[in-house]
Steps between C-alpha positions, in 0.01 A plus 500: 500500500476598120658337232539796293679320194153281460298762524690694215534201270119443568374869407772523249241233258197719492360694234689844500692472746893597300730561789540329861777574680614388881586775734580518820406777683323618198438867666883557558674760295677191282175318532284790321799580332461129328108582444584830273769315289265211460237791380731607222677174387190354479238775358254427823136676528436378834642344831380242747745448801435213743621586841480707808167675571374730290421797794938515549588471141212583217587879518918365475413292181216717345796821528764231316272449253403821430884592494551243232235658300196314531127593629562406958124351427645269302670335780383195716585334814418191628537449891724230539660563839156604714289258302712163447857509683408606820140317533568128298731236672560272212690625207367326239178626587645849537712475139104421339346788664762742435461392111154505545474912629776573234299344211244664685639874464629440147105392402402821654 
């Protein structure tokens, strides 16, 4: 329902925003796997994943994080699945909201 591509070309423009990368099944071994590598190779100080809700998967990110050396509080997740895929019909409309809680969780 998501075009994920647009939504990381979109975020990837904003002020301080160095790395976006497009997972799938981002809390998968390989998919966190990819999230610590991108740590290192690119010197990150915090992470904002858009996808699945944030009560199956904040604790899965927040321990990758902390693996890869940074602060867990420094992590952020935007809602994409509970709060755009599975409630908006149009994907257009879905792409611009899912950019929209991303920008929203890198701003915070």
């Amino acid at each position: 329902m998501v075009d994920v591509k647009k939504v990381s070309e979109a975020v990837k423009k904003l002020p301080g925003v160095v790395y976006t990368g497009d997972l799938q099944y981002s809390c998968s071994d390989l998919g966190q796997g990819a999230i610590k590598e991108a740590i290192k190779e690119h010197n990150l100080d915090r992470v904002i994943v858009s996808s699945c809700s944030p009560r199956m998967h904040e604790i899965t990110f927040q321990r990758c994080i902390e693996v890869a050396g940074l602060n867990r509080f420094l992590f952020e997740m935007a809602n994409i699945r509970e709060q755009v895929s599975w409630v908006t019909t149009d994907k257009e409309e879905a792409t611009e909201k899912a950019v929209r809680l991303t920008e929203m969780a890198i701003a915070k």
